[in-house]
C-alpha positions, 0 to 999 in steps of 0.5 A: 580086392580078391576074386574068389574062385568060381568053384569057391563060389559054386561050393559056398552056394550049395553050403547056403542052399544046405543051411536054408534047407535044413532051417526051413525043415526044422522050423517046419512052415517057416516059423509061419511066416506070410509071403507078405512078410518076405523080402522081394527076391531082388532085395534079397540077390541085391543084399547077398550078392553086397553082403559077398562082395564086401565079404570079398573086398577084405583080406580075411574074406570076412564080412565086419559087423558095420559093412554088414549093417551098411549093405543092409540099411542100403537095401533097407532089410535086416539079416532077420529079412535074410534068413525069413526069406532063404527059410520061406522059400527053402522048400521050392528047390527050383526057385532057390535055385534060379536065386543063387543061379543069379547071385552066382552070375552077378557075382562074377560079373562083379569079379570080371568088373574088377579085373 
């Protein structure tokens, strides 16, 4: 298992934060999705945090295809559940960023766990 850097982590955090801001600006209201659409936060940092985790787990740092598609039936949501939920939310800088706050911090208590 390889830990990754805090400040790795720091860097793909703000990378994520940028992705979702620029998807959710060009699609606007998000593609018009209703909150009741949207995944909870908790499925959403518990999927995120699996998805790194396995991502991590390999050699090349990359996440494959059937792990993916594993964390996801775990949680029971689809990547499309993923990105809907980091597009709906784009625009609340705050909340998003108390989200990856806590993936950052669950994350290296995993990376800790592992030590």
């Amino acid at each position: 298992m390889h830990a990754i850097p805090l400040r790795a982590s720091r860097a793909w955090t703000f990378l994520s934060i940028g992705v979702a801001v620029c998807l959710s600006a060009c699609q606007g209201d998000a593609a018009g999705l209703d909150e009741a659409e949207i995944i909870e936060r908790e499925v959403f940092v518990a999927v995120y945090v699996d998805l790194r985790a396995a991502a991590l787990a390999t050699d090349e740092g990359e996440i494959t295809d059937k792990a993916r598609a594993e964390v996801l039936a775990r949680h029971g949501a689809s990547e499309t559940d993923v990105l809907n939920f980091a597009e709906y939310h784009a625009e609340d800088l705050p909340f998003m960023r108390q989200v990856w706050d806590e993936i950052e911090v669950l994350l290296e208590a995993r990376r800790l766990g592992m030590d």
